[in-house]
Structures are given as structure tokens and as C-alpha cells.
C-alpha positions, 0 to 999 in steps of 0.5 A: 720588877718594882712599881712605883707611883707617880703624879704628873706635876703638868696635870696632877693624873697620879699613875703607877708604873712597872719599870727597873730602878735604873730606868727614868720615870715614864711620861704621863699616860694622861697627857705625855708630860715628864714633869712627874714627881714620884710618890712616897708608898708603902712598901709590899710586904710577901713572904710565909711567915708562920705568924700570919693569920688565917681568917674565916669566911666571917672575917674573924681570925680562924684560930678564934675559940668557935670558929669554923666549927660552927660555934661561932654563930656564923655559918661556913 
């Protein structure tokens, strides 16, 4: 199920919700109104593209010369 992000035009609270695309907004958790506005969001991304990066504890890409042997000056 898709979520969505919301702000109450009554309150400004901004929210995320759960719902199916044919359903209405929810009211606002903050205060109950229905004036909410839905807001632009980027869209999640999944999937097992042999293209992604696996990184080290470090944080440098693990296909980087060195590293996760040990060469490359951090330990793992």
C-alpha cells in the first residue's frame, strides 16, 4: 500500500499516511481537519539491481581498491 505525505492547511502539522489510491486523504492527526494538501515526494525506489553498491563499515564503496582488506586504513 502507498503513503503519501500530507499538511493540514487548518494547522500546517505535515503527516504521512497509508492508504489506497482510490481512498480520500485522512483527516489530520493534529487537529481532525480535512483541509490537507498532498505534497510532492519523492518516489521510493526498490528492487536488486546488479548495479548497487555495496559499501564497508567505513563508508567507502566496498569495490574501492583496499578496502575490507584492510588496506585501506580502516579497520573492519
Amino acid at each position: 500500500m502507498p503513503t503519501y505525505d500530507y499538511q493540514c492547511q487548518a494547522c500546517s502539522h505535515p503527516y504521512t499516511a497509508m492508504h489506497k489510491i482510490s481512498e480520500s486523504a485522512p483527516p489530520c492527526p493534529e487537529c481532525g481537519s480535512t483541509e490537507v494538501k498532498k505534497l510532492l515526494s519523492a518516489p521510493a525506489v526498490h528492487g536488486g539491481s546488479s548495479s548497487r553498491q555495496e559499501f564497508a563499515p567505513c563508508g567507502v564503496p566496498a569495490a574501492a581498491a583496499g578496502c575490507g582488506s584492510g588496506m585501506c586504513g580502516h579497520s573492519h
